[in-house]
MMTF fields as JSON, N, C-alpha, C and O atoms, coordinates in Angstrom:
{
  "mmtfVersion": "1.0.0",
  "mmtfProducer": "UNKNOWN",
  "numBonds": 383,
  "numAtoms": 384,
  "numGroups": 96,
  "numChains": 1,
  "numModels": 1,
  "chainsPerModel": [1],
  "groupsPerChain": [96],
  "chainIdList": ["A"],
  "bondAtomList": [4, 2, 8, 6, 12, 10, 16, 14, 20, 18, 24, 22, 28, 26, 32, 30, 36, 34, 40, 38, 44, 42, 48, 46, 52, 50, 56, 54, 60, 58, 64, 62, 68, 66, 72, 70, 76, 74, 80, 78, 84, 82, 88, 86, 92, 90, 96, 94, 100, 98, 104, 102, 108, 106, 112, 110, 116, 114, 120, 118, 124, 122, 128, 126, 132, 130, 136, 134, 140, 138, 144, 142, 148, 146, 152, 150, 156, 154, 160, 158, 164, 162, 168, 166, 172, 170, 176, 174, 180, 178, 184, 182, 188, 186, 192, 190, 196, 194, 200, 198, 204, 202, 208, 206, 212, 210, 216, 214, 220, 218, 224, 222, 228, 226, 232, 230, 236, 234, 240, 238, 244, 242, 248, 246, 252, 250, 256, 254, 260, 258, 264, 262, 268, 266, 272, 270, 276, 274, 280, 278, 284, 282, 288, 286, 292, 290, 296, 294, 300, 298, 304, 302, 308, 306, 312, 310, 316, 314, 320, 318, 324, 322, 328, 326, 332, 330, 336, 334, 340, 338, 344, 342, 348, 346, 352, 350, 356, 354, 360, 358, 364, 362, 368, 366, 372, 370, 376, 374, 380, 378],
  "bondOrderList": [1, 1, 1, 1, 1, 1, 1, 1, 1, 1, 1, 1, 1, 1, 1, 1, 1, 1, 1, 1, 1, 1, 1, 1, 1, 1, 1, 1, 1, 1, 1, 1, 1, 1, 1, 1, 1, 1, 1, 1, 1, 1, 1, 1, 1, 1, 1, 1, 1, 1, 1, 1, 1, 1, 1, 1, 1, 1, 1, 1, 1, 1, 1, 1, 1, 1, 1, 1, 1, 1, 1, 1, 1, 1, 1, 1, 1, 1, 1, 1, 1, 1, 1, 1, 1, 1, 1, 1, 1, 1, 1, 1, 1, 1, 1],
  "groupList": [{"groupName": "UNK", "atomNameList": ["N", "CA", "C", "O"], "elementList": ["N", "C", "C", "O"], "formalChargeList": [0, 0, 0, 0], "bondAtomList": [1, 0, 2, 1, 3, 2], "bondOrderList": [1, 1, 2], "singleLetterCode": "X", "chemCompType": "L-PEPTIDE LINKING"}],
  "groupTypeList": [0, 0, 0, 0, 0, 0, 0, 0, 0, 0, 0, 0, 0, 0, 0, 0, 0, 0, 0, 0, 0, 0, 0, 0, 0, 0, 0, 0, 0, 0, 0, 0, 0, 0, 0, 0, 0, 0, 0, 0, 0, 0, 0, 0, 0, 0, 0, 0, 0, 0, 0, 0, 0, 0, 0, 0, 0, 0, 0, 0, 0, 0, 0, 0, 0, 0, 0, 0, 0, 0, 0, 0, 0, 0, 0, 0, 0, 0, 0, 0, 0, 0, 0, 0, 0, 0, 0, 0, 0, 0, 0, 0, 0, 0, 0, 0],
  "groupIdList": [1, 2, 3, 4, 5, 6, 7, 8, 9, 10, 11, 12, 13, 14, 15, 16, 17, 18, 19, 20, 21, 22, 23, 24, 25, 26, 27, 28, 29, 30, 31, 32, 33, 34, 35, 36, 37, 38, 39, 40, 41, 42, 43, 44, 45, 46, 47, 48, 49, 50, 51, 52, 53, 54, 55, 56, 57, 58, 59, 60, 61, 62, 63, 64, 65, 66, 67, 68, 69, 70, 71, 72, 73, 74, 75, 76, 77, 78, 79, 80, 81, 82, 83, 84, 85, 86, 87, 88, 89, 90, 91, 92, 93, 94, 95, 96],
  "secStructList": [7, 3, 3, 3, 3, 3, 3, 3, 3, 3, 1, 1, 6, 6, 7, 6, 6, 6, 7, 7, 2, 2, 2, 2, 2, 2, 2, 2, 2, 2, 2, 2, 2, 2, 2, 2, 2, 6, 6, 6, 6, 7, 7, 1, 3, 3, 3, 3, 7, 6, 6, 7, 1, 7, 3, 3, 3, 3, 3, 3, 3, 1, 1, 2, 2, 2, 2, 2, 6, 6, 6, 6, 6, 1, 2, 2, 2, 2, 6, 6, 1, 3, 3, 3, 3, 7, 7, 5, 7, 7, 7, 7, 7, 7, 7, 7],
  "xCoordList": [-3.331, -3.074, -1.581, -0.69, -1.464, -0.017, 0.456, -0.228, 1.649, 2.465, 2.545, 3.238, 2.285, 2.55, 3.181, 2.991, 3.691, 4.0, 4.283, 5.035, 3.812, 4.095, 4.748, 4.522, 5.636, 5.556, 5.32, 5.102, 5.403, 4.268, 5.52, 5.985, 5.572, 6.451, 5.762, 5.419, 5.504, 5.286, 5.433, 6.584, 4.406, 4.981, 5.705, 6.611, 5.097, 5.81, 6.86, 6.487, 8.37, 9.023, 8.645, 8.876, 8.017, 8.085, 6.747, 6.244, 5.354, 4.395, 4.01, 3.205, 4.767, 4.024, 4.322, 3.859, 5.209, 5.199, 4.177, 3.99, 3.644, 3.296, 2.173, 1.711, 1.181, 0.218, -0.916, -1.12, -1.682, -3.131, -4.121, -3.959, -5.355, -6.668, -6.656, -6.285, -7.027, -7.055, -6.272, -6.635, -5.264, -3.923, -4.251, -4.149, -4.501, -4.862, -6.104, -6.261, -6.923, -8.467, -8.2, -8.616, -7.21, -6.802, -6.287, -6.728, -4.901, -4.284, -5.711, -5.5, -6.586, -7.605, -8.291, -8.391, -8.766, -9.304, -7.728, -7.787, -6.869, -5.77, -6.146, -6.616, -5.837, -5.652, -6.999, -6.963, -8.144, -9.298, -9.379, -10.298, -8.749, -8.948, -7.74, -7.98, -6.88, -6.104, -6.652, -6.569, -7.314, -8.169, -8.981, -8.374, -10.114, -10.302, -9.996, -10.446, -8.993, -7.887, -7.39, -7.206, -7.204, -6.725, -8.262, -8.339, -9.302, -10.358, -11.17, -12.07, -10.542, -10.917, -9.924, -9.967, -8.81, -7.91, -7.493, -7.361, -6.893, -5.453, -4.338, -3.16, -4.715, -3.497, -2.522, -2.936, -1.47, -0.207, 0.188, -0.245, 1.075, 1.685, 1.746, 1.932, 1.628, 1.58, 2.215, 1.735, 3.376, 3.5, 4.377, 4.804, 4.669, 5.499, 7.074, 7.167, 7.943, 9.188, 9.283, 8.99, 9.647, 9.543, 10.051, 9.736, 10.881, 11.827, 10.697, 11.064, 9.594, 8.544, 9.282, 9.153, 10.167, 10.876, 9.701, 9.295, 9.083, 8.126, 7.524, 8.029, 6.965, 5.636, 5.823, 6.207, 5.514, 5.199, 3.924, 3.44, 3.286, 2.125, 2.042, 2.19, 1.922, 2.531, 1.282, 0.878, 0.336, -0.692, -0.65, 0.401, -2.357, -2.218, -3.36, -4.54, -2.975, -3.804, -3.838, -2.826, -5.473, -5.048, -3.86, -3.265, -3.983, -2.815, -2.202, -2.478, -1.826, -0.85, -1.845, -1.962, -2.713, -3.906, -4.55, -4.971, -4.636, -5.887, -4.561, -5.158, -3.532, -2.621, -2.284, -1.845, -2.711, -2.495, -3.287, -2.875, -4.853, -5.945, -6.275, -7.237, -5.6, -5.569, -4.458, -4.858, -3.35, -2.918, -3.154, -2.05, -3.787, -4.173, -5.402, -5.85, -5.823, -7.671, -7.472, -8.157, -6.119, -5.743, -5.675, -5.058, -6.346, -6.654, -5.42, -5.569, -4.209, -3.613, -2.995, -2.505, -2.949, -2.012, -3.301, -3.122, -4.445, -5.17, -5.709, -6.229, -5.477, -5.356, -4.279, -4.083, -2.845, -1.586, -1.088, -0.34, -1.507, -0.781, 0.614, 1.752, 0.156, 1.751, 1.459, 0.504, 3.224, 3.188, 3.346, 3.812, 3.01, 2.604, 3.949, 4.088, 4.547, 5.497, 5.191, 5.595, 4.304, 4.053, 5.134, 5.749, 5.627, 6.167, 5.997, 5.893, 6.0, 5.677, 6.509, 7.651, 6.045, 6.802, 6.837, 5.863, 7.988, 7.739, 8.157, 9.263, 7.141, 7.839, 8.39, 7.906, 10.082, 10.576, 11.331, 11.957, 10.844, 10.839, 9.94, 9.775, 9.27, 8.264, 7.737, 6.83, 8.132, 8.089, 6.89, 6.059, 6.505, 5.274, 5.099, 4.03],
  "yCoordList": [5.895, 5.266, 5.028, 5.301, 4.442, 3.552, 3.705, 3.439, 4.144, 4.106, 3.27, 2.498, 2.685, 1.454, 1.457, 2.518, 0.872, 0.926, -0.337, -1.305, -0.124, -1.913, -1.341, -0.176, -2.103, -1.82, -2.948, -4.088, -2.398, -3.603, -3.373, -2.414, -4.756, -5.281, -6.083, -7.255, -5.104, -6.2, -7.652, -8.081, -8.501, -9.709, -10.02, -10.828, -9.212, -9.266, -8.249, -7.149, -8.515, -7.14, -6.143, -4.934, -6.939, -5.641, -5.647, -6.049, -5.222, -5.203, -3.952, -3.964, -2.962, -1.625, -1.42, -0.43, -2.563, -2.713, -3.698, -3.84, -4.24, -5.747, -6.0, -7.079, -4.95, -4.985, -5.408, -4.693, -6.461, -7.116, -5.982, -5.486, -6.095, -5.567, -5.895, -4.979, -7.123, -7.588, -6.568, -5.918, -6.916, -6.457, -4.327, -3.567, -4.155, -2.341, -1.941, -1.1, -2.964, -3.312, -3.031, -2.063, -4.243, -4.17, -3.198, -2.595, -2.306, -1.168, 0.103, 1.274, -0.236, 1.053, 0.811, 1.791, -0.293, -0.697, -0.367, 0.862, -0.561, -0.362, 0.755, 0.95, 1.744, 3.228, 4.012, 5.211, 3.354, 3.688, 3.121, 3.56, 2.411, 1.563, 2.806, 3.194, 3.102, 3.955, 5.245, 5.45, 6.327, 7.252, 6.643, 6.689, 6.108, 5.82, 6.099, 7.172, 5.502, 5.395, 6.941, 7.368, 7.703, 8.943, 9.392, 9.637, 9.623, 10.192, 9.75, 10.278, 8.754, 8.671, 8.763, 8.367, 9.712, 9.569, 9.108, 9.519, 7.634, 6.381, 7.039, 7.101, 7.431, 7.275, 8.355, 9.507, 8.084, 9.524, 9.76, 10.718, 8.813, 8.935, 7.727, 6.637, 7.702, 6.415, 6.67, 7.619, 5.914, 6.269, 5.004, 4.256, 4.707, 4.079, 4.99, 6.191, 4.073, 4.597, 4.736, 3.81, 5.761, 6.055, 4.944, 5.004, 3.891, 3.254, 1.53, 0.357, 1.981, 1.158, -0.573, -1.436, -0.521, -1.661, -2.022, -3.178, -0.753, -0.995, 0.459, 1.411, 0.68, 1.172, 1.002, -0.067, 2.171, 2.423, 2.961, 3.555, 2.391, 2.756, 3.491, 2.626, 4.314, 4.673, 5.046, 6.002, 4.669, 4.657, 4.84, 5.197, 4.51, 4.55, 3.759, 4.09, 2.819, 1.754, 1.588, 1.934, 0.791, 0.855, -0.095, -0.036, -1.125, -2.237, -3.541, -3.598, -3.911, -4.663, -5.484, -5.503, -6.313, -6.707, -5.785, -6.183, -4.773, -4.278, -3.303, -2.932, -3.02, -3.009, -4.221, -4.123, -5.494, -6.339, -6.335, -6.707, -6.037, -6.709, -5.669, -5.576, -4.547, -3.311, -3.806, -3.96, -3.918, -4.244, -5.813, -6.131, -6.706, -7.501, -7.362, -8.169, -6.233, -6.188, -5.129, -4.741, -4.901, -3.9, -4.801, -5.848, -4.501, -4.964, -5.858, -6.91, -4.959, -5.269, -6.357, -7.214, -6.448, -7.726, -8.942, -10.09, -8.509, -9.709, -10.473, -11.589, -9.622, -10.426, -10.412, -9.472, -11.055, -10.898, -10.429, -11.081, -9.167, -8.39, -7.964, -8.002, -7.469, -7.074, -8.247, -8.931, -7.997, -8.72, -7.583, -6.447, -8.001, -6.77, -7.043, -8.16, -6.274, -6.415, -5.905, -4.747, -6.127, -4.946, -4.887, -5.942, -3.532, -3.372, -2.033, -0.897, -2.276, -0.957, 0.359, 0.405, 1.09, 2.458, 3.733, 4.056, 4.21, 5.442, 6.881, 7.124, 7.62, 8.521, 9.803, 10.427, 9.492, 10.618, 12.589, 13.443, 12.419, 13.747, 14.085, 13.136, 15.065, 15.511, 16.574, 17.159, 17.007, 18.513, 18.773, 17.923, 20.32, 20.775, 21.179, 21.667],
  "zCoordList": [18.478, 17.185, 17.006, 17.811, 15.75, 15.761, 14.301, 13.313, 14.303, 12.93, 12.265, 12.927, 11.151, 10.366, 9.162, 8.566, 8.721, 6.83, 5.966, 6.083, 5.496, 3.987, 2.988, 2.661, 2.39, 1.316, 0.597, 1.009, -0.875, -1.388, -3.101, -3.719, -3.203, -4.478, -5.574, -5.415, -7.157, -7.54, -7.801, -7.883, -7.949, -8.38, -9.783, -9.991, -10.635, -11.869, -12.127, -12.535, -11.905, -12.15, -13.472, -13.516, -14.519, -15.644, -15.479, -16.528, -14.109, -14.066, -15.078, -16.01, -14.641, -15.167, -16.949, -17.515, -17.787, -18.92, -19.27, -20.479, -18.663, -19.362, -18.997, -19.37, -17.991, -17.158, -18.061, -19.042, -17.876, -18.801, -17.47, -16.355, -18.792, -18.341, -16.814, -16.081, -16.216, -15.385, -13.91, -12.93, -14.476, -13.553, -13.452, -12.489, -14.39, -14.351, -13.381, -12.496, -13.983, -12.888, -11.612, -10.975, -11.094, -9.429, -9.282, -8.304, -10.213, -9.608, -9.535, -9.22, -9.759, -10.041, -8.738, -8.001, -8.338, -6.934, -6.29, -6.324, -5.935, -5.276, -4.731, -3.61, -5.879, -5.431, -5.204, -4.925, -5.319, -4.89, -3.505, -2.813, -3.087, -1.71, -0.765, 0.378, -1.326, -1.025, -0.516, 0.695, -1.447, -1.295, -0.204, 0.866, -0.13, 1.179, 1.798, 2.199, 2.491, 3.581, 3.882, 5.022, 2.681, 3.189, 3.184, 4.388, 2.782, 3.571, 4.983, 5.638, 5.086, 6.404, 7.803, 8.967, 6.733, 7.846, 8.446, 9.599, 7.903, 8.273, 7.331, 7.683, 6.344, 4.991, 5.588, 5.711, 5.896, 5.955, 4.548, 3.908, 4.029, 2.822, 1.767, 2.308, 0.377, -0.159, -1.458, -2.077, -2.119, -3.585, -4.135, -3.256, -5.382, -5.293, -6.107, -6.362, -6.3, -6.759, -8.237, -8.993, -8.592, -10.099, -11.125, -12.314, -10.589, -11.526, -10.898, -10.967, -10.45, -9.65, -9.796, -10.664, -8.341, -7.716, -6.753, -6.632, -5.95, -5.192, -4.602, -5.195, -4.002, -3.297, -1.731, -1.256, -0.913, 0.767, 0.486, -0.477, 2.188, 2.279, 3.963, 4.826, 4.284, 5.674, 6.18, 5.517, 7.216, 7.844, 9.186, 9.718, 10.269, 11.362, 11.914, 11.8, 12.447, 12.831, 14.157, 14.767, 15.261, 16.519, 17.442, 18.518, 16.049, 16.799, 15.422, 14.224, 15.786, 14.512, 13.82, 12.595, 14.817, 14.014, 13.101, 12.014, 13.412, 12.567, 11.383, 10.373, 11.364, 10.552, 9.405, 8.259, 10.274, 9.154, 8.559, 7.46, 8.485, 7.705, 7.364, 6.601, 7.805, 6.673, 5.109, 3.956, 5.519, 4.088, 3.734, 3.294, 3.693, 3.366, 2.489, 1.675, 2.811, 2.041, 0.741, -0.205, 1.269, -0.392, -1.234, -1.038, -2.367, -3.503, -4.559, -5.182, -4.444, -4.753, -4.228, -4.963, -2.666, -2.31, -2.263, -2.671, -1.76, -2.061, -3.187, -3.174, -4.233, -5.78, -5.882, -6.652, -5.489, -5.566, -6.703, -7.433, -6.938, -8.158, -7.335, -7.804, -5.72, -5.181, -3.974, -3.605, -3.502, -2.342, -0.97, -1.061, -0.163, 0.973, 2.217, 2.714, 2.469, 4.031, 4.814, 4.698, 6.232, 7.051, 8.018, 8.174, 8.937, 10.033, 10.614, 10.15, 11.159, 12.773, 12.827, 13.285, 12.478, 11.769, 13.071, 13.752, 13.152, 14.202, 13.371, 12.888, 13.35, 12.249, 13.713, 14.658, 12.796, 13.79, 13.528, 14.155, 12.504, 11.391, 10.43, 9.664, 10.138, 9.54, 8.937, 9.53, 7.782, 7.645, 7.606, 7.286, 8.011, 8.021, 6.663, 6.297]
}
């Protein structure tokens, strides 16, 4: 398996002030699509930044394809509530 990470930016900077029904909907599928992911054991780490500029999603996929259409099917970037960046992550420190 293979290190990966996105991070993911809202599209609306004052998303988390201004968020419609709609937009809360997807973050609820988001982070349910998320859970997933950590129960099936892809998810390493996921959160976003308190002052929420943006969000990492740090996973493990078998190859870049299947890294991409992993963050593509998150909820969030495919109802473009966020926009998604993927790249190829090597994690080289790790506390236990």
């Amino acid at each position: 398996m293979n290190h990966f990470i996105y991070l993911l930016r809202p599209v609306k900077a004052d998303l988390m002030t201004t968020m419609t029904m709609d937009e809360e909907r997807i973050l609820g599928e988001h982070y349910a699509y998320l859970q997933g992911l950590l129960q099936a054991g892809q998810l390493l780490l996921a959160g976003p930044c308190t002052d929420a500029a943006f969000g990492i999603v740090v996973f493990t996929a078998s190859d870049a394809a299947a890294a991409e259409e992993l963050m593509v099917n998150d909820p969030a970037v495919r109802n473009g509530v966020m926009t998604g960046e993927l790249h190829p992550f090597r994690i080289s420190l790790l506390a236990k």
